[in-house]
C-alpha positions as YAML, in Angstrom:
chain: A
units: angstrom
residues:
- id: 1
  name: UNK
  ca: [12.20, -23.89, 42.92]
- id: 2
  name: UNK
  ca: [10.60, -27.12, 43.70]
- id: 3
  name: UNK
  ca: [9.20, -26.01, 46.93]
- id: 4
  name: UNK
  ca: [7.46, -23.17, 44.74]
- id: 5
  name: UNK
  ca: [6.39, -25.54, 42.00]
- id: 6
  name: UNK
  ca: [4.78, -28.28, 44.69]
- id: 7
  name: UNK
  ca: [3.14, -25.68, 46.40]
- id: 8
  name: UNK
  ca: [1.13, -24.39, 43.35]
- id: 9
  name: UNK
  ca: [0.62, -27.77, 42.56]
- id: 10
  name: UNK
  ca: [-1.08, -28.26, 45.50]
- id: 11
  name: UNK
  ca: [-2.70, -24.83, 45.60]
- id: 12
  name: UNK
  ca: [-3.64, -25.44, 41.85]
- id: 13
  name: UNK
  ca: [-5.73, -29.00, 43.48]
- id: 14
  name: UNK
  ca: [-7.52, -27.07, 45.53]
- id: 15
  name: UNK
  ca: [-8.73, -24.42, 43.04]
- id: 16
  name: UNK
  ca: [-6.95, -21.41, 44.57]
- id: 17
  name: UNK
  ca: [-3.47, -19.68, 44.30]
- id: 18
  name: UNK
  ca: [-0.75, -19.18, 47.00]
- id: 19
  name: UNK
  ca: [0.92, -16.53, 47.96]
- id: 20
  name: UNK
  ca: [4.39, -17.69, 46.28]
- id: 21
  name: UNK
  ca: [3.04, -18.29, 42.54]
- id: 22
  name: UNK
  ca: [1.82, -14.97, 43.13]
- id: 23
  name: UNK
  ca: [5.44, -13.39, 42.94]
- id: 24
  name: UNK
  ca: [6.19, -16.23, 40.27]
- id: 25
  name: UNK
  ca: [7.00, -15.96, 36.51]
- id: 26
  name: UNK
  ca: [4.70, -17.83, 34.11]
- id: 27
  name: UNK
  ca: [5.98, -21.44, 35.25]
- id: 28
  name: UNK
  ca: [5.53, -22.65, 31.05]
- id: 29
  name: UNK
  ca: [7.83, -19.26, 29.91]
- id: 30
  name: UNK
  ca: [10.26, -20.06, 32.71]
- id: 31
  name: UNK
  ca: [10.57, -23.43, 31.87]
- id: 32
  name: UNK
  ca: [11.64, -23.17, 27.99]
- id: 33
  name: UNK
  ca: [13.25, -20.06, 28.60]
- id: 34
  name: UNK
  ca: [11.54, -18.52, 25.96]
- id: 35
  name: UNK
  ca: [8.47, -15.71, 25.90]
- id: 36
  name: UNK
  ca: [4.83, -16.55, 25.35]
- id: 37
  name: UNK
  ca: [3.32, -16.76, 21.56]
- id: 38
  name: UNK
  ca: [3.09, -13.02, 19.63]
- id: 39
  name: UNK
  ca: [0.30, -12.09, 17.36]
- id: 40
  name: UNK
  ca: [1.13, -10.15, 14.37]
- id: 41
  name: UNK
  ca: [-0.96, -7.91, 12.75]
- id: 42
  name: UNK
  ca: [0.99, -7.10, 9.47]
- id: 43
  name: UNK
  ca: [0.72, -3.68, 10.70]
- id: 44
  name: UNK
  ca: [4.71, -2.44, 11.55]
- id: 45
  name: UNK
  ca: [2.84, 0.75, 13.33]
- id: 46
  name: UNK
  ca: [1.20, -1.81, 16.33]
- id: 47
  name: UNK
  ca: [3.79, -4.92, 16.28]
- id: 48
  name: UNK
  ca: [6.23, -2.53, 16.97]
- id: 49
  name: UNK
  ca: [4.70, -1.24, 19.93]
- id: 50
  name: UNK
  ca: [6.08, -4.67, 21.71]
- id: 51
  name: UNK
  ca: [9.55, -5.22, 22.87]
- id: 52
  name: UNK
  ca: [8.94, -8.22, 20.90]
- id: 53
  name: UNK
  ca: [7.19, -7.56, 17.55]
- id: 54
  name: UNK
  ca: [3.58, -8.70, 18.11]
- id: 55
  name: UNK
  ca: [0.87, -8.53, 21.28]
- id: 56
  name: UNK
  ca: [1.80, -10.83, 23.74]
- id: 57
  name: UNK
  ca: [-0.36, -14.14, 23.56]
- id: 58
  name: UNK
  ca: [-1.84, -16.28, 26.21]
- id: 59
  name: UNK
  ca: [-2.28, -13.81, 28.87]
- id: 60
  name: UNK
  ca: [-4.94, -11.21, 29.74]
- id: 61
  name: UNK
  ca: [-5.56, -7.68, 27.92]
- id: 62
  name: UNK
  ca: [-7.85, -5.05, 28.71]
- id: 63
  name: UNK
  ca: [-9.45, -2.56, 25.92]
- id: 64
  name: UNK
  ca: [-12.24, 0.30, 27.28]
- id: 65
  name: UNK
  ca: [-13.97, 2.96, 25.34]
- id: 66
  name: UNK
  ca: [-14.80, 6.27, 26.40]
- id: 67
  name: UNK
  ca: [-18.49, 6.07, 26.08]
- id: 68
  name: UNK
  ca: [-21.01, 3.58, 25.63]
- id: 69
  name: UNK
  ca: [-22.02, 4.58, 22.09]
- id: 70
  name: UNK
  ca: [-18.26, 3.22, 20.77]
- id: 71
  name: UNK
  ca: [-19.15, 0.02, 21.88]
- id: 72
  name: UNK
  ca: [-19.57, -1.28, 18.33]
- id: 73
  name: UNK
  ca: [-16.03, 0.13, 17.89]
- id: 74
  name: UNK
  ca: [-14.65, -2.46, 20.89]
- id: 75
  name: UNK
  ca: [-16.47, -4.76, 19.70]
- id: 76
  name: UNK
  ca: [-15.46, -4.80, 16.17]
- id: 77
  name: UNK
  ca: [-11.65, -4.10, 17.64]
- id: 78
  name: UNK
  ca: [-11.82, -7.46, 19.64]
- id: 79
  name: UNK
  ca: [-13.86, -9.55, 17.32]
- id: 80
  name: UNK
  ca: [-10.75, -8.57, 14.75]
- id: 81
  name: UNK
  ca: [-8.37, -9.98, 17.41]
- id: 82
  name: UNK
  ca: [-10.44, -13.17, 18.16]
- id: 83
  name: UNK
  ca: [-10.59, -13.62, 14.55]
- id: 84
  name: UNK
  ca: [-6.56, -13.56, 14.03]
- id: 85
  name: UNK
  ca: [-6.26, -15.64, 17.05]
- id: 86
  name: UNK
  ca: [-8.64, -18.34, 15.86]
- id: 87
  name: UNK
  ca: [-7.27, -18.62, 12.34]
- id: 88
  name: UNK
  ca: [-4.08, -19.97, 14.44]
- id: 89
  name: UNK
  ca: [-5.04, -22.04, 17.19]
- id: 90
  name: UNK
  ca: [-7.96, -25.14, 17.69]
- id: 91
  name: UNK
  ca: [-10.59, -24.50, 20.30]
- id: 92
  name: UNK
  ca: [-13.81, -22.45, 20.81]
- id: 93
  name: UNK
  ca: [-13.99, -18.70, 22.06]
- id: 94
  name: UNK
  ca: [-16.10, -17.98, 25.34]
- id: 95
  name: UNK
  ca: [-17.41, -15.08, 25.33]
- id: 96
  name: UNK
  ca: [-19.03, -13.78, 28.57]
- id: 97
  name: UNK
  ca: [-21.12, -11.15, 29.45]
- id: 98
  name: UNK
  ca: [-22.82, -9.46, 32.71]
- id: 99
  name: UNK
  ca: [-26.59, -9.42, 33.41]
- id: 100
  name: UNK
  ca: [-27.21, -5.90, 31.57]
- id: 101
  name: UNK
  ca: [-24.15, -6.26, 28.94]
- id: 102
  name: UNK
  ca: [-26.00, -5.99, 26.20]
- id: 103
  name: UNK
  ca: [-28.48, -3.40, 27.37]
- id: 104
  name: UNK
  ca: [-27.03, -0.29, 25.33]
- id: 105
  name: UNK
  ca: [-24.20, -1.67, 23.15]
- id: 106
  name: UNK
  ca: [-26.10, -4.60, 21.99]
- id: 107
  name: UNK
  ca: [-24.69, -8.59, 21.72]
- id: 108
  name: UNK
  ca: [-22.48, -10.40, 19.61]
- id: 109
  name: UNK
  ca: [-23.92, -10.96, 16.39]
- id: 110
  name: UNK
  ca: [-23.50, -14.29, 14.50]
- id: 111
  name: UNK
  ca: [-23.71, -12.44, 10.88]
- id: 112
  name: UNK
  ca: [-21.19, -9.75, 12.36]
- id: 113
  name: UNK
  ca: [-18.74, -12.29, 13.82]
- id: 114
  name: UNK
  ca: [-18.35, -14.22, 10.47]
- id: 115
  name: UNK
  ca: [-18.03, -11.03, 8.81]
- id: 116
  name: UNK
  ca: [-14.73, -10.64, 10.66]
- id: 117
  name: UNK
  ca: [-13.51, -13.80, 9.99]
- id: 118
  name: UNK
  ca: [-14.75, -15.44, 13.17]
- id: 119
  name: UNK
  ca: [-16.76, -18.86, 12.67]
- id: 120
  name: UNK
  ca: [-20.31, -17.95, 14.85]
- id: 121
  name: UNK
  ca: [-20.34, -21.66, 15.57]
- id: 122
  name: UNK
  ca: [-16.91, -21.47, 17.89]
- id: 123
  name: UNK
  ca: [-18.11, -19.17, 20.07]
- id: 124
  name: UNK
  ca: [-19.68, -20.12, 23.56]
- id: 125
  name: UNK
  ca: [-21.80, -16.79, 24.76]
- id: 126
  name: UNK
  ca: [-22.81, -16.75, 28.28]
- id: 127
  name: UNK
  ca: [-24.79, -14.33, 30.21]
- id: 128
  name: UNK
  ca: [-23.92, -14.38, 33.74]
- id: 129
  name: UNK
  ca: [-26.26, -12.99, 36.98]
- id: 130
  name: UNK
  ca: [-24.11, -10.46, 38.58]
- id: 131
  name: UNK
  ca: [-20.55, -9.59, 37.74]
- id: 132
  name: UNK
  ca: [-18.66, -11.99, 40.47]
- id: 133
  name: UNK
  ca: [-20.32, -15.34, 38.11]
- id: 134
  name: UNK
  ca: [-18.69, -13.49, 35.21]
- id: 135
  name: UNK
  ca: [-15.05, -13.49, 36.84]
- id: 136
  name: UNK
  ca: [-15.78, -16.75, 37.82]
- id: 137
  name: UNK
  ca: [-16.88, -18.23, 34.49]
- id: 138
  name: UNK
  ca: [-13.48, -16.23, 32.95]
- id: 139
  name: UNK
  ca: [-11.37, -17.74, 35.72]
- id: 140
  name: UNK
  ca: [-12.73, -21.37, 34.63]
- id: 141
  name: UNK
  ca: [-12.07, -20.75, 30.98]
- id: 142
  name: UNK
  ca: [-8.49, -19.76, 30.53]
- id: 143
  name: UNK
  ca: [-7.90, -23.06, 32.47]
- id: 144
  name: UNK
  ca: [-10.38, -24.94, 30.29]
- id: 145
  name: UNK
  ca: [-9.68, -27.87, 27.56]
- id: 146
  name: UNK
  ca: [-10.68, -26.73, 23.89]
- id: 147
  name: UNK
  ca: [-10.65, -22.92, 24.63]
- id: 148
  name: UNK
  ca: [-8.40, -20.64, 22.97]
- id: 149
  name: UNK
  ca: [-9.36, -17.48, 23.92]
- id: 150
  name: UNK
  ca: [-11.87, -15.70, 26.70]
- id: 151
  name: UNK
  ca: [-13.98, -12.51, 26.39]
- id: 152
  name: UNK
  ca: [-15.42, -10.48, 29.00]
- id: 153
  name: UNK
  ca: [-17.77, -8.06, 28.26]
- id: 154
  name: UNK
  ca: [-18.69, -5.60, 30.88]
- id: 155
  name: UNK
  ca: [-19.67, -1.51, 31.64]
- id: 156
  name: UNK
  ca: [-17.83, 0.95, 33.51]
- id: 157
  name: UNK
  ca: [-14.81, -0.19, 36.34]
- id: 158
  name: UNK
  ca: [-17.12, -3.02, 38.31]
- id: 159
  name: UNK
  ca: [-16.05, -3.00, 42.28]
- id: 160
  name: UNK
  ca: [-15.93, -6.73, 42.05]
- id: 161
  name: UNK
  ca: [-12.84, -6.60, 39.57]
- id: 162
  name: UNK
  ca: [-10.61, -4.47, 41.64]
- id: 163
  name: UNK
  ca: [-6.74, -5.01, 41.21]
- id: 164
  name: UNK
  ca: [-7.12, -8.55, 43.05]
- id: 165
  name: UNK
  ca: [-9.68, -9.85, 40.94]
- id: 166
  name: UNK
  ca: [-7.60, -9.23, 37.75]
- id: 167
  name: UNK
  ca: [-4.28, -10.32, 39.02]
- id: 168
  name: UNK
  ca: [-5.74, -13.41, 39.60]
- id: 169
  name: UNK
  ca: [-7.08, -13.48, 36.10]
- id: 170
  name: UNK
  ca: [-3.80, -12.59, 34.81]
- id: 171
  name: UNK
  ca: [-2.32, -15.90, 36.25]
- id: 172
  name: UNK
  ca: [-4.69, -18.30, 34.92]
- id: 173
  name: UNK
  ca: [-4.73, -16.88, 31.73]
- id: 174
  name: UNK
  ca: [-0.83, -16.94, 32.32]
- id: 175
  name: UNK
  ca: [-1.18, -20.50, 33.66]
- id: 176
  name: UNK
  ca: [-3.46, -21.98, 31.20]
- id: 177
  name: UNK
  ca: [-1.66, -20.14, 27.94]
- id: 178
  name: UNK
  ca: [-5.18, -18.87, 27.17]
- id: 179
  name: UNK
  ca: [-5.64, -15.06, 25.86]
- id: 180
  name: UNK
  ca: [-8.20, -13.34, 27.75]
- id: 181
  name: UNK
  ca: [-9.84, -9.65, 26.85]
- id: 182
  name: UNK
  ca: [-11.30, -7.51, 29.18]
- id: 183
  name: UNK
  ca: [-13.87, -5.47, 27.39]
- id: 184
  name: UNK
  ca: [-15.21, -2.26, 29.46]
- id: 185
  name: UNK
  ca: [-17.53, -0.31, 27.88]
- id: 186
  name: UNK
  ca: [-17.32, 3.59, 29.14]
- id: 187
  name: UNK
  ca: [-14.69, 1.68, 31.36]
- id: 188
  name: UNK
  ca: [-12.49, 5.37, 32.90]
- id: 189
  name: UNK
  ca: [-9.05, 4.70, 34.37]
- id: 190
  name: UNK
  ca: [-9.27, 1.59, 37.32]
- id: 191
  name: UNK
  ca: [-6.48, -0.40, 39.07]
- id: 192
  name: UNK
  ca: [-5.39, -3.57, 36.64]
- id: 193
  name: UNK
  ca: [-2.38, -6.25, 36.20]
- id: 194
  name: UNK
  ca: [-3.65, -6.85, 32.71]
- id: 195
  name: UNK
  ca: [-0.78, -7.14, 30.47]
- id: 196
  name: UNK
  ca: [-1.86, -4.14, 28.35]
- id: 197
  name: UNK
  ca: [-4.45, -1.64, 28.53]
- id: 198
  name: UNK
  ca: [-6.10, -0.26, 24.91]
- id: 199
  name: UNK
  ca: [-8.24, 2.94, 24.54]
- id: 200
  name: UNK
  ca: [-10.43, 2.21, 21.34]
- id: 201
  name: UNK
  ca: [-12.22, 4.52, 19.40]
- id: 202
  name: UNK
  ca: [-13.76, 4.68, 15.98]
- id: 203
  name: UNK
  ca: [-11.80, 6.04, 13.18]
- id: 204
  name: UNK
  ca: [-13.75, 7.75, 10.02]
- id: 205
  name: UNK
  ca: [-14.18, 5.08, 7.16]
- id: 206
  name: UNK
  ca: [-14.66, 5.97, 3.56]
- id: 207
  name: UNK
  ca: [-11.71, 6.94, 0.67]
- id: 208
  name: UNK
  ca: [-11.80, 7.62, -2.90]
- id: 209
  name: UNK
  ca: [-11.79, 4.93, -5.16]
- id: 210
  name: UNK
  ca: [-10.57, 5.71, -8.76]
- id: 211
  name: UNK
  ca: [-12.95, 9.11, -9.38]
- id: 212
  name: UNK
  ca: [-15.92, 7.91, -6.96]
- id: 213
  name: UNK
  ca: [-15.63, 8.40, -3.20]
- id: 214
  name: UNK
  ca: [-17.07, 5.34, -1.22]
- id: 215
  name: UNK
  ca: [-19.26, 6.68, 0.99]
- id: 216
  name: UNK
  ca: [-18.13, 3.42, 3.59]
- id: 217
  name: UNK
  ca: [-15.00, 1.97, 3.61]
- id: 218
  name: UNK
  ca: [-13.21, -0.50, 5.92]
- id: 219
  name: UNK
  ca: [-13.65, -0.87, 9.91]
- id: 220
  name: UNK
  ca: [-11.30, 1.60, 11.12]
- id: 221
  name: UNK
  ca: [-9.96, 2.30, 14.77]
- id: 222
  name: UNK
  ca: [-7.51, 4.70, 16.63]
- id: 223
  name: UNK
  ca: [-6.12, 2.51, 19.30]
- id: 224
  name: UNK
  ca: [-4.30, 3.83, 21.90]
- id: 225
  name: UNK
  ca: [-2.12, 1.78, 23.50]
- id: 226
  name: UNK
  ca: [-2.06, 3.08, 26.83]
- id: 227
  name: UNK
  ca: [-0.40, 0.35, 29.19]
- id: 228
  name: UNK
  ca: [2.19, -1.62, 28.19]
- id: 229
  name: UNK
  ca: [3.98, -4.22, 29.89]
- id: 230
  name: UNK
  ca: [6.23, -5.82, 27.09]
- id: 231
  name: UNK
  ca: [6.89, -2.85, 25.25]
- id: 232
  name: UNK
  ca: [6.02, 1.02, 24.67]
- id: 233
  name: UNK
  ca: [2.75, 2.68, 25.10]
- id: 234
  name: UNK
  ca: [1.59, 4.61, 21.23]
- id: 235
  name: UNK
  ca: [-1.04, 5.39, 19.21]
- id: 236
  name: UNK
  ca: [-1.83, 3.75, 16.03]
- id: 237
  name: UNK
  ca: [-4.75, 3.70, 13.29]
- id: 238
  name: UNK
  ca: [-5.71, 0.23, 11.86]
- id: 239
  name: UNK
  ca: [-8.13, -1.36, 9.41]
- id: 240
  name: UNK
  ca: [-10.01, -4.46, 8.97]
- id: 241
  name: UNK
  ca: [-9.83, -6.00, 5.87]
- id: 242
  name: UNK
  ca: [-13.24, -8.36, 5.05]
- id: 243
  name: UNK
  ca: [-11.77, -9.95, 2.14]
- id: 244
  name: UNK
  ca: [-8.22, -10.74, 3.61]
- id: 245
  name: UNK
  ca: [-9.23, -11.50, 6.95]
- id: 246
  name: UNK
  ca: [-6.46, -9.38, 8.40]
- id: 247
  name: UNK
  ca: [-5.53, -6.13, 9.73]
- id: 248
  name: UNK
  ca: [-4.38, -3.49, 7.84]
- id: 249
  name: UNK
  ca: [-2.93, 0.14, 7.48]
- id: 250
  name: UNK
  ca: [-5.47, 2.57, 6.70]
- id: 251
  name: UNK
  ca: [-5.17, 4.06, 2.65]
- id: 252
  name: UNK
  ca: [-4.23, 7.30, 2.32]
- id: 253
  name: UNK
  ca: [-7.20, 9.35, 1.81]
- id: 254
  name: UNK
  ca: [-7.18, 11.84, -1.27]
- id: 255
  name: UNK
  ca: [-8.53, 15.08, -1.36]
- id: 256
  name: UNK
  ca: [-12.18, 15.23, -2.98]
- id: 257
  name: UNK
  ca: [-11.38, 17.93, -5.02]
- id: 258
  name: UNK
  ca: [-7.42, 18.07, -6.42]
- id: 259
  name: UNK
  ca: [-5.42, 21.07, -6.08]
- id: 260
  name: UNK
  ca: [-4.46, 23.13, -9.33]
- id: 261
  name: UNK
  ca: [-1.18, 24.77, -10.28]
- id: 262
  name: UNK
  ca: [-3.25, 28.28, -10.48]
- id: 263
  name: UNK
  ca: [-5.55, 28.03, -7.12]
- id: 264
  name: UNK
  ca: [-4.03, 29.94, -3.85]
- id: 265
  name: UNK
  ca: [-2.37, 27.52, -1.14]
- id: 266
  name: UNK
  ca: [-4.12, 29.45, 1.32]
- id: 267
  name: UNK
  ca: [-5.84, 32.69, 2.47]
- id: 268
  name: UNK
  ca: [-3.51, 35.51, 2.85]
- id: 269
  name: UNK
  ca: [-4.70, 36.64, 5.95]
- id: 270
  name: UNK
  ca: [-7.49, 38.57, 7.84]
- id: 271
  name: UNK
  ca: [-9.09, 40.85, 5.16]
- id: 272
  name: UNK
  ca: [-11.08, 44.54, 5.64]
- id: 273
  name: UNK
  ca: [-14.69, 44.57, 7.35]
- id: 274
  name: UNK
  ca: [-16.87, 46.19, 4.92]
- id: 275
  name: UNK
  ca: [-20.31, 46.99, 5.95]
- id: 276
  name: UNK
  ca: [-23.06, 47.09, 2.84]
- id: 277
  name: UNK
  ca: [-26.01, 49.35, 3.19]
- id: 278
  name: UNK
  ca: [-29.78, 48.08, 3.91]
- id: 279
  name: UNK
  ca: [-32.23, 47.93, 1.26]
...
């Protein structure tokens, strides 16, 4: 064990990885014998997804959506995340992006960001050239001072992050105890040693309130949890509470129009074709 732990020392100085931390537990979890931080959503439905209850912290996630046009769905699903990870740990939130990120599902908003929770002014965005500076600048974050969680914000399955690329992500994130997200836009089924894999979509928002039906309710998502290294994989609706800051089970949604004791519960079945003469 000390033959492992000098040689990542020494591969650590020289800003690579061998071969043997590669087949390596977290060194940190090994040491205390104990599992990294969870993050609890108050939602019983998505902590209990995890062999134990909460997502895993300090190690790297992917979420994807099935089309570009639910990209304000990830979004909103991740800025939710950052939020509940911020409100417990010091230390700003890089966010980085590829060349054409932003092209069709738009840029972090400062206005949206706080409107999760997240404070705009703790968040580093950076726009990289081609998708390789991206990995890079991720790779150099979860080992970075003052940084408590990492973004990456990309479309589709790039080449460059093939099952390599993110297994080396996984272990600095793993090594420096900082969470790390993988966002892929339209991102289909690719090779990854992410911890966990999420499918996000948008879930339909408005419920009655008292005898008036809102016509917009909370942030809503269906996340499917489709990898899971630490636990099961499920599916599970949640909510974003604005004026709790938290997650939250979505209310049970009432019928517009309530039943009455004398109405049918249903059509009886297929009735006669009757065919009315033209005028």
């Amino acid at each position: 064990m000390l033959l492992v732990e000098l040689r990542s020392r020494v591969a650590a100085l020289e800003g690579r990885l061998s071969s043997e931390v590669q087949l390596q537990p977290d060194p940190a979890s090994a040491a205390n014998g104990q599992g990294p931080a969870r993050l609890l959503t108050g939602v019983a439905g998505f902590d209990g997804l995890f062999a134990s209850a909460g997502m895993p912290c300090g190690t790297l996630h992917e979420a994807t959506s099935a089309e570009s046009r639910s990209g304000g769905a990830l979004t909103g699903f991740a800025a939710a995340m950052l939020s509940c990870l911020a409100a417990r740990c010091s230390g700003a939130v890089l966010w980085v992006t590829e060349p054409d990120g932003g092209r069709e599902t738009g840029s972090p908003n400062a206005e949206g960001l706080a409107r999760f929770g997240l404070d705009p002014g703790r968040v580093v965005l950076v726009r990289t050239r081609c998708v390789e500076e991206m990995l890079w600048a991720v790779e150099e974050g979860v080992q970075a001072k003052g940084v408590c969680a990492v973004v990456a914000e990309m479309r589709g399955a790039p080449r460059a992050l093939d099952l390599t690329a993110s297994r080396r992500l996984l272990l600095r994130a793993e090594a420096g105890g900082v969470t790390a997200f993988l966002l892929r836009h339209a991102g289909g089924a690719a090779p990854s040693a992410a911890a966990t894999r999420f499918r996000i979509a948008a879930r339909p928002s408005g419920r009655r309130e008292g005898l008036r039906l809102a016509p917009l309710g909370r942030p809503g998502w269906q996340v499917e949890l489709q990898r899971n290294r630490g636990g099961c994989p499920g599916i599970v609706e949640l909510e974003w509470d604005h004026a709790m800051r938290s997650f939250a089970a979505p209310a049970d949604r009432e019928p517009v129009v309530s039943r009455t004791g004398d109405r049918p519960a249903g059509a009886s079945g297929t009735g006669r074709v009757m065919a009315f003469p033209r005028r």
